[in-house]
MMTF fields as JSON, N, C-alpha, C and O atoms, coordinates in Angstrom:
{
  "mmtfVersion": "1.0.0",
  "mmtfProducer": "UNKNOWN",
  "numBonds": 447,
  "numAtoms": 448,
  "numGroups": 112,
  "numChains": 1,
  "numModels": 1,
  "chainsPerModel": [1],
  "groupsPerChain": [112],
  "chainIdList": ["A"],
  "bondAtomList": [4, 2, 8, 6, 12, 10, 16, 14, 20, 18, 24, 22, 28, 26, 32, 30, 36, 34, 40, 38, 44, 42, 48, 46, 52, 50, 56, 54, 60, 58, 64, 62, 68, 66, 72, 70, 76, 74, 80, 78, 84, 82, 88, 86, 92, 90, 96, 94, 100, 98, 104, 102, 108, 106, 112, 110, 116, 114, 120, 118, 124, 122, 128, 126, 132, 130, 136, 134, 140, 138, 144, 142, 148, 146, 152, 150, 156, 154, 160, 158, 164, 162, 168, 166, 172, 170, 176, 174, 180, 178, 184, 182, 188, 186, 192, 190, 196, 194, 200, 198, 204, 202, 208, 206, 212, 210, 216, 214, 220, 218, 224, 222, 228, 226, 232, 230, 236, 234, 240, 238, 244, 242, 248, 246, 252, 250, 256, 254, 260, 258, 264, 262, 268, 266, 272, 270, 276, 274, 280, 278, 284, 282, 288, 286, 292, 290, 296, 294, 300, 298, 304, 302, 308, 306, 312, 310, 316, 314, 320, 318, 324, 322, 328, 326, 332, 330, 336, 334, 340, 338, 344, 342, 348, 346, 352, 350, 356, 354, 360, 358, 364, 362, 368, 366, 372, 370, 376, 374, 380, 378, 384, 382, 388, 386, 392, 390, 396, 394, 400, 398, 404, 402, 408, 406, 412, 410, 416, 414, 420, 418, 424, 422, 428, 426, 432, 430, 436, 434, 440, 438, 444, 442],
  "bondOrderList": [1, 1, 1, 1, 1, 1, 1, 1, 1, 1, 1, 1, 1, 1, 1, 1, 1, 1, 1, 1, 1, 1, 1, 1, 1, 1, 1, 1, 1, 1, 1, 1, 1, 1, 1, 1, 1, 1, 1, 1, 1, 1, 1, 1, 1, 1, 1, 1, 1, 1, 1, 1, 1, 1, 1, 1, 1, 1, 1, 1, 1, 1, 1, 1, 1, 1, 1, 1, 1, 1, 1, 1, 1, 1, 1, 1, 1, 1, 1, 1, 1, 1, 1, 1, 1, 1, 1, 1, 1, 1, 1, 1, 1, 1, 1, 1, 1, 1, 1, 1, 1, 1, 1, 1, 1, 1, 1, 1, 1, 1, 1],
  "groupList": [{"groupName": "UNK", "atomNameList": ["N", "CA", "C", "O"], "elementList": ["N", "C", "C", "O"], "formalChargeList": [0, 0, 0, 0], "bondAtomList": [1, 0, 2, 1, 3, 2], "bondOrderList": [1, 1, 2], "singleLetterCode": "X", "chemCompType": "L-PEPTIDE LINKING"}],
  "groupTypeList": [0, 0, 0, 0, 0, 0, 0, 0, 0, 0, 0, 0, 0, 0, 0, 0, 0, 0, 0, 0, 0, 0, 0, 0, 0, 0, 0, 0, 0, 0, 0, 0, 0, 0, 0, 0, 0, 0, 0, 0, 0, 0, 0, 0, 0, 0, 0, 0, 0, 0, 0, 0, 0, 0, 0, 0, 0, 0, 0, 0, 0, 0, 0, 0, 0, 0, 0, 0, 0, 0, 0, 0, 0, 0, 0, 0, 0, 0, 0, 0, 0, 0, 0, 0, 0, 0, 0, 0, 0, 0, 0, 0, 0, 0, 0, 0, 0, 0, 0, 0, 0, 0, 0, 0, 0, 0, 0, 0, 0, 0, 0, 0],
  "groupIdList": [1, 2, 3, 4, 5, 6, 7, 8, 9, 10, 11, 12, 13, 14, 15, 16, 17, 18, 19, 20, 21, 22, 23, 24, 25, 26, 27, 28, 29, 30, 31, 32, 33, 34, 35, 36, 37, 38, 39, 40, 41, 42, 43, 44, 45, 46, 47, 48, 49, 50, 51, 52, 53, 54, 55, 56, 57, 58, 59, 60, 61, 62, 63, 64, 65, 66, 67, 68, 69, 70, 71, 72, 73, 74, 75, 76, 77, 78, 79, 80, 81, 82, 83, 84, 85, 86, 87, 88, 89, 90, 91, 92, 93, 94, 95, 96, 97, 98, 99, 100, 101, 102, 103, 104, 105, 106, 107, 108, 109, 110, 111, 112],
  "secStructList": [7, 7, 7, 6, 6, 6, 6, 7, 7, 3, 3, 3, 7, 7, 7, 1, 6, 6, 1, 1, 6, 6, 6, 6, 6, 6, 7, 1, 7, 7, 3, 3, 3, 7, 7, 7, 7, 7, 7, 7, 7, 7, 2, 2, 2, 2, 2, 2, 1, 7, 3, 3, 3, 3, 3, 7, 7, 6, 6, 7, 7, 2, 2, 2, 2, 2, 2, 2, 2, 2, 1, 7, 4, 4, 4, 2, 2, 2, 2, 2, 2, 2, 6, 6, 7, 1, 7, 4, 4, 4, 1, 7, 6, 6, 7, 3, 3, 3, 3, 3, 1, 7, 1, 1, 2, 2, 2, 2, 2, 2, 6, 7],
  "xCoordList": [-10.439, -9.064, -8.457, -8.721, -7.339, -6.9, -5.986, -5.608, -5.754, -4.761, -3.352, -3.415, -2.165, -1.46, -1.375, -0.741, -1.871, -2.279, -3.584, -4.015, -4.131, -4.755, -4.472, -5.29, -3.05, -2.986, -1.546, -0.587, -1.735, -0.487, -1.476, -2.66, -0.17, -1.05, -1.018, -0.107, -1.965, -1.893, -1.09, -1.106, -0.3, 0.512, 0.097, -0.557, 0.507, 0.273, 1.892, 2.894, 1.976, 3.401, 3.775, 3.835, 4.088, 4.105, 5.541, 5.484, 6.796, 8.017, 8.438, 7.885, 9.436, 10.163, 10.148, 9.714, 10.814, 11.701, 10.397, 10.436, 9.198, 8.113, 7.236, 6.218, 8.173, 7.258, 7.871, 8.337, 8.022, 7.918, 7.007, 6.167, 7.012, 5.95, 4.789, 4.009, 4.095, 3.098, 2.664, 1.532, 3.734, 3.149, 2.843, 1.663, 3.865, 3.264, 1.905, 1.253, 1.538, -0.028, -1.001, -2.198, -0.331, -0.891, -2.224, -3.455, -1.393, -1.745, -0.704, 0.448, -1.236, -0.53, 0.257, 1.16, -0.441, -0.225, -0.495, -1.018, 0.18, -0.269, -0.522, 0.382, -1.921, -2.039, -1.752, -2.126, -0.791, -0.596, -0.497, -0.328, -0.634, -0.173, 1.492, 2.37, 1.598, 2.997, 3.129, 2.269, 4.59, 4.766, 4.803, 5.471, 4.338, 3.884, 5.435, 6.081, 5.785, 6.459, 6.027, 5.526, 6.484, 6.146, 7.345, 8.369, 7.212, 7.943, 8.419, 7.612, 9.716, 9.627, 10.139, 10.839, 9.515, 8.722, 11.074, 12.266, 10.011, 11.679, 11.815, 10.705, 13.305, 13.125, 12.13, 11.31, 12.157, 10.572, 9.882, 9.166, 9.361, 7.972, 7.64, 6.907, 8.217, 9.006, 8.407, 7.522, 9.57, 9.47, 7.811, 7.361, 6.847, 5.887, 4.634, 3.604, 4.837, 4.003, 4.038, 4.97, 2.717, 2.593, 2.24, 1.359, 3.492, 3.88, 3.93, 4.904, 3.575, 3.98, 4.883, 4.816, 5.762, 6.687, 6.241, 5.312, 6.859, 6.939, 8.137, 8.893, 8.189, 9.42, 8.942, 7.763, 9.476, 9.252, 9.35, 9.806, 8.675, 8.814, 8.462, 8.025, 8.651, 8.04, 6.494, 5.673, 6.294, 4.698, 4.183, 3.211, 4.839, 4.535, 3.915, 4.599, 3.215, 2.866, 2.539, 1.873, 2.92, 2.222, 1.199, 0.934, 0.312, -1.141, -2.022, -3.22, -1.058, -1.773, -1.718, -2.656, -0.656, -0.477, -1.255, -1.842, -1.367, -2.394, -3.37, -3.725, -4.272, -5.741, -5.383, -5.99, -4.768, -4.671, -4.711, -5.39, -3.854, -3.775, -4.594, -4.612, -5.142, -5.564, -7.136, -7.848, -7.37, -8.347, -8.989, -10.173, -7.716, -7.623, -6.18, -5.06, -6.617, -5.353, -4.4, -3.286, -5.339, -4.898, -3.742, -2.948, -3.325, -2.893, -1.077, -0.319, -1.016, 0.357, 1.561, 2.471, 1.474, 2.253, 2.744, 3.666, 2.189, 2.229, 3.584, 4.756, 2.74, 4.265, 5.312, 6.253, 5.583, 6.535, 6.99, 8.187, 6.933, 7.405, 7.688, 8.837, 7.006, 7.351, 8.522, 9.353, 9.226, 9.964, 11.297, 12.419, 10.888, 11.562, 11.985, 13.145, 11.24, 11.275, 10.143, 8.94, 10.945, 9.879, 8.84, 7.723, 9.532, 8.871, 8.83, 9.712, 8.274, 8.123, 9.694, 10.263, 10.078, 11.082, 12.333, 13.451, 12.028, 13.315, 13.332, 14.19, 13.137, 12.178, 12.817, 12.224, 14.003, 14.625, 13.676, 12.927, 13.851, 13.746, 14.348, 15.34, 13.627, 14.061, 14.389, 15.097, 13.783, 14.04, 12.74, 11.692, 13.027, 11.685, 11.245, 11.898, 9.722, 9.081, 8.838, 9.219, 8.127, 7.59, 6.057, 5.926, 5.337, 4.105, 3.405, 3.16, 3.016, 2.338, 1.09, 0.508, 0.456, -0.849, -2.067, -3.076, -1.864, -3.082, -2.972, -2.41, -3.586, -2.99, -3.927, -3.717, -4.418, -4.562, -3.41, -2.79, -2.738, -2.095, -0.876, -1.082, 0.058, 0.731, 0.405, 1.41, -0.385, -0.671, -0.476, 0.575, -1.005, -0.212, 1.107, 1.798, 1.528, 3.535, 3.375, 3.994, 3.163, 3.741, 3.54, 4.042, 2.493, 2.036, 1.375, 1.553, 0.549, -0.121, -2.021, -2.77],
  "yCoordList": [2.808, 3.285, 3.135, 2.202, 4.47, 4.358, 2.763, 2.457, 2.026, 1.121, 1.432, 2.18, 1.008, 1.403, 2.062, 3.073, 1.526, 2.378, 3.634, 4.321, 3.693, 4.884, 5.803, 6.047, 6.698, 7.706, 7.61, 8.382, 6.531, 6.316, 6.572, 6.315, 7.343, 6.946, 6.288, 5.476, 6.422, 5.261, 5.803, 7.03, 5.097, 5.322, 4.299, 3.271, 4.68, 4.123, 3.251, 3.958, 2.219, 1.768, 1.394, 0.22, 2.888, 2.349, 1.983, 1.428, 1.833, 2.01, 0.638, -0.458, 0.958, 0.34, -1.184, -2.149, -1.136, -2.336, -3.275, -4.502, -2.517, -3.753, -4.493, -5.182, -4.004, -4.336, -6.048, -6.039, -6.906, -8.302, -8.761, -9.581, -8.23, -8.915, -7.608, -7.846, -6.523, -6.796, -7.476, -7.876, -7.491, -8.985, -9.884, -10.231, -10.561, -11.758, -11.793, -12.831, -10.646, -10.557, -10.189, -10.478, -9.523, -9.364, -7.759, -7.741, -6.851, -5.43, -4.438, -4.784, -3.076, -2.293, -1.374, -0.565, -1.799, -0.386, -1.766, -2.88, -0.945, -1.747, -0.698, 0.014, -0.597, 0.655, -0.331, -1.436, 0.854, 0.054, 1.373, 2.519, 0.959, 1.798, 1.979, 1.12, 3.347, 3.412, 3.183, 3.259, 2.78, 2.166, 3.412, 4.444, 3.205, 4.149, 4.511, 3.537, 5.417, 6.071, 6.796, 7.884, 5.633, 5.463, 6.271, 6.128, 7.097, 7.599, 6.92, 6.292, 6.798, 5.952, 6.827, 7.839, 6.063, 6.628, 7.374, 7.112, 8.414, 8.872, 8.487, 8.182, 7.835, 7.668, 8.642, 8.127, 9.723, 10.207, 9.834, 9.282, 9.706, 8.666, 7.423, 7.075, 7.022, 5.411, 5.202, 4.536, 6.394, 6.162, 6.492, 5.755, 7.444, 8.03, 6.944, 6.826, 6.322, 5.067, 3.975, 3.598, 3.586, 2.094, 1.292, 1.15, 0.605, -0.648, -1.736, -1.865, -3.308, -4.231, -5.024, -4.897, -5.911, -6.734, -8.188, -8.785, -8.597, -10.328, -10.533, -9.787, -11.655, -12.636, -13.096, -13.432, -13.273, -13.571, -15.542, -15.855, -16.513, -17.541, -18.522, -18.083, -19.627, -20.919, -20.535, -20.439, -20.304, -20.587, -19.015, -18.776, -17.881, -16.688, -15.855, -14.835, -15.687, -14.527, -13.552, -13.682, -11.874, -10.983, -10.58, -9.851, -11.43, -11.123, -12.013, -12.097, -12.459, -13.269, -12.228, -11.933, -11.893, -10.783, -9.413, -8.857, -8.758, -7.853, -8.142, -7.425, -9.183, -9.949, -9.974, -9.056, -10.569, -9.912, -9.007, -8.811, -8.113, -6.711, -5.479, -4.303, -5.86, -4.701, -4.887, -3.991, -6.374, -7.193, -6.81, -6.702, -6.675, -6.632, -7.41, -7.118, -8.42, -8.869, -8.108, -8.454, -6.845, -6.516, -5.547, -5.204, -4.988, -4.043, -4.938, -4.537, -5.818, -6.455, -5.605, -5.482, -5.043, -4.088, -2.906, -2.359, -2.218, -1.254, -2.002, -1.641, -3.38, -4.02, -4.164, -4.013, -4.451, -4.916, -3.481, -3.679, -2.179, -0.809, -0.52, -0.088, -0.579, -0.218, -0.737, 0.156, -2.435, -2.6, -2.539, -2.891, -2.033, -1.462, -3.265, -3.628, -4.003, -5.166, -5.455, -5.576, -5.559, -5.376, -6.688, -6.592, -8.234, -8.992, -9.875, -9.522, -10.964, -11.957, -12.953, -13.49, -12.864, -13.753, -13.008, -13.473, -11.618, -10.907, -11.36, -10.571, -11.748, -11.453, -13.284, -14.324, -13.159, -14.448, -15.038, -14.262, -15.932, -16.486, -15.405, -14.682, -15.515, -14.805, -13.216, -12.567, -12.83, -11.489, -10.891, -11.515, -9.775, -8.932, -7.789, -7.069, -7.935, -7.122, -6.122, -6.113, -5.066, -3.659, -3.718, -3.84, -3.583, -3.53, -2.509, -2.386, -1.568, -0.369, -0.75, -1.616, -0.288, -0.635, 0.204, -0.342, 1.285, 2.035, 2.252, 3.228, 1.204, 1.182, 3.06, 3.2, 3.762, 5.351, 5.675, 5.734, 6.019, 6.592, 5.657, 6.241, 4.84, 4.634, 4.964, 5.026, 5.166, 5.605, 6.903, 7.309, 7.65, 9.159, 9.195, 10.105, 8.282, 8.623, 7.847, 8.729, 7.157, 6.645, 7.267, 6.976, 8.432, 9.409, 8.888, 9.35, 7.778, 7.407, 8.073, 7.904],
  "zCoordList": [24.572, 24.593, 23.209, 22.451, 22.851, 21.416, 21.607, 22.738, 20.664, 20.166, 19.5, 18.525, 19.847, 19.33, 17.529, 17.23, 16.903, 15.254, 15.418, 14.492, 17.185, 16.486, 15.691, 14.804, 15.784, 15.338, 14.564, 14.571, 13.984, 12.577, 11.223, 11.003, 10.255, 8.957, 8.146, 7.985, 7.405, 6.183, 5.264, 5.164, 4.481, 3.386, 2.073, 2.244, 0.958, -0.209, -0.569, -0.676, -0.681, -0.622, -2.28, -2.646, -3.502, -4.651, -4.627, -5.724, -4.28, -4.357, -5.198, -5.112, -5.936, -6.565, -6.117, -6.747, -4.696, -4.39, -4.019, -4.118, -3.564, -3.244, -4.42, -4.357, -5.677, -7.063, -7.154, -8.294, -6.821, -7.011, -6.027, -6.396, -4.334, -3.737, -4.373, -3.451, -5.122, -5.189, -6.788, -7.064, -7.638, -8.475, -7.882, -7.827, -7.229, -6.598, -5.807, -5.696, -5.291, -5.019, -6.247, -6.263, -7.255, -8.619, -7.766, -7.795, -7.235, -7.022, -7.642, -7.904, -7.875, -8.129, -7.159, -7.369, -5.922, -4.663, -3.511, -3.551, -2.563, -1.412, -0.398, 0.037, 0.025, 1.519, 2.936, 3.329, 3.476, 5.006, 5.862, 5.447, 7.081, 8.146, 8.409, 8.32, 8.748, 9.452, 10.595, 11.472, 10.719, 11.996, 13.551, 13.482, 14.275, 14.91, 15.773, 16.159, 15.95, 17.019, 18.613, 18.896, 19.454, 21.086, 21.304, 20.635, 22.217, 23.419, 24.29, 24.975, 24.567, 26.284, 27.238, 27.196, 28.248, 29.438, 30.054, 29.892, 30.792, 31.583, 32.278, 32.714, 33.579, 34.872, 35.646, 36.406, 35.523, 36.463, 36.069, 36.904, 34.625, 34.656, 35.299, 36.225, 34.709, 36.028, 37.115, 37.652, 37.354, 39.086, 39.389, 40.266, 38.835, 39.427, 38.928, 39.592, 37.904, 38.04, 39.168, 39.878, 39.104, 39.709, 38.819, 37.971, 39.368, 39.178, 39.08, 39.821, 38.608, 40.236, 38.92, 37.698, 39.845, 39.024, 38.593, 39.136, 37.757, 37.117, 36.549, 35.927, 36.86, 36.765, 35.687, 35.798, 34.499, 32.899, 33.747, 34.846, 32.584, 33.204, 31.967, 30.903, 32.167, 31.159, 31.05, 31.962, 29.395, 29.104, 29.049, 28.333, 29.823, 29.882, 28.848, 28.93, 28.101, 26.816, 27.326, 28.353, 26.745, 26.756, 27.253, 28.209, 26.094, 25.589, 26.949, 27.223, 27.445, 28.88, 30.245, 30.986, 30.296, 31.401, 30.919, 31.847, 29.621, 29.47, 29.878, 30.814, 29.516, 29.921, 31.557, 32.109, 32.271, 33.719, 34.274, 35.281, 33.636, 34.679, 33.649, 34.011, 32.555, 32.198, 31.377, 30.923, 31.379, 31.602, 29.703, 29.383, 28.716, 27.211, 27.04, 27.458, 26.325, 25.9, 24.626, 24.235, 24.092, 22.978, 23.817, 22.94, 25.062, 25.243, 25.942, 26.825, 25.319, 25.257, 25.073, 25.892, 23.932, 23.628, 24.197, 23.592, 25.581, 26.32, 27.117, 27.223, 27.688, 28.469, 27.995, 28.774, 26.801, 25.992, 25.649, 25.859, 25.276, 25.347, 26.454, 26.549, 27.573, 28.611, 28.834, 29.001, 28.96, 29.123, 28.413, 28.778, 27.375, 26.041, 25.535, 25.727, 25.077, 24.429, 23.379, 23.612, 21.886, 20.567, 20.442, 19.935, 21.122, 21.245, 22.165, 22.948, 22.624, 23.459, 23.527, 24.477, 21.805, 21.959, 22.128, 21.905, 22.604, 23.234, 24.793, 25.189, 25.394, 26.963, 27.334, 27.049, 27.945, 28.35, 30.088, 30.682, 30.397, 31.556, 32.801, 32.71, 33.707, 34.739, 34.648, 35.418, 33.664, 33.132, 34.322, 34.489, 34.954, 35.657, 34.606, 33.85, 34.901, 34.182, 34.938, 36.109, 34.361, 35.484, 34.213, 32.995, 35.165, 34.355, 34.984, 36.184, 33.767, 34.498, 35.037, 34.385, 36.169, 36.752, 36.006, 35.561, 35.962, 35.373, 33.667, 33.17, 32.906, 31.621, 30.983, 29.778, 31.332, 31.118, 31.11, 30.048, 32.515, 32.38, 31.624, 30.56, 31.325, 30.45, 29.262, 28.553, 28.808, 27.145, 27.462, 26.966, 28.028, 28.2, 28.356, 27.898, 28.966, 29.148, 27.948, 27.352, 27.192, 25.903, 24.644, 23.559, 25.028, 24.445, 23.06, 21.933, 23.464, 22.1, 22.171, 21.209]
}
């Protein structure tokens, strides 16, 4: 399955303002990926997925509930879009999650 950077590109980062951190690495250029642009899902998408819920909780990570339900911990990030939350330390106590069941089809509604 693609990863979220499958289909970002690489850029050459010569710009002005990053010329002290790349002295401080002592490079001239720095290549990185762009940051990818996800779709989120519509209420009909939503609704036409399955689902199942979690109660955010003490000790909870991501990358733990991916390895559960999608049996890759790398695919963290699908939940965390899905629920439209950029990180773990957005995601309070008692917050419910919706976690898509068929991680295929979420990458098609996320259109990565």
């Amino acid at each position: 399955m693609p990863s979220r950077y499958t289909y970002s590109r690489i850029v050459t980062n010569d710009v002005d303002y990053y010329e002290p951190l790349r002295n401080k690495r002592g490079v001239k250029k720095i290549v990185q990926q762009t940051t990818p642009i996800l779709k989120q899902p519509t209420a009909i998408q939503r609704t036409q997925m399955n689902t199942t819920r979690h109660i955010w909780k003490y000790g909870d990570r991501l990358y733990k509930l991916a390895d559960k339900y999608y049996g890759d911990s790398r695919y963290w990030w699908v939940i965390a879009w899905w629920n439209s939350f950029p990180t773990e330390a957005s995601i309070t106590l008692g917050t419910p999650l919706s976690i898509p069941l068929n991680l295929e089809q979420a990458l098609i509604v996320l259109e990565v």
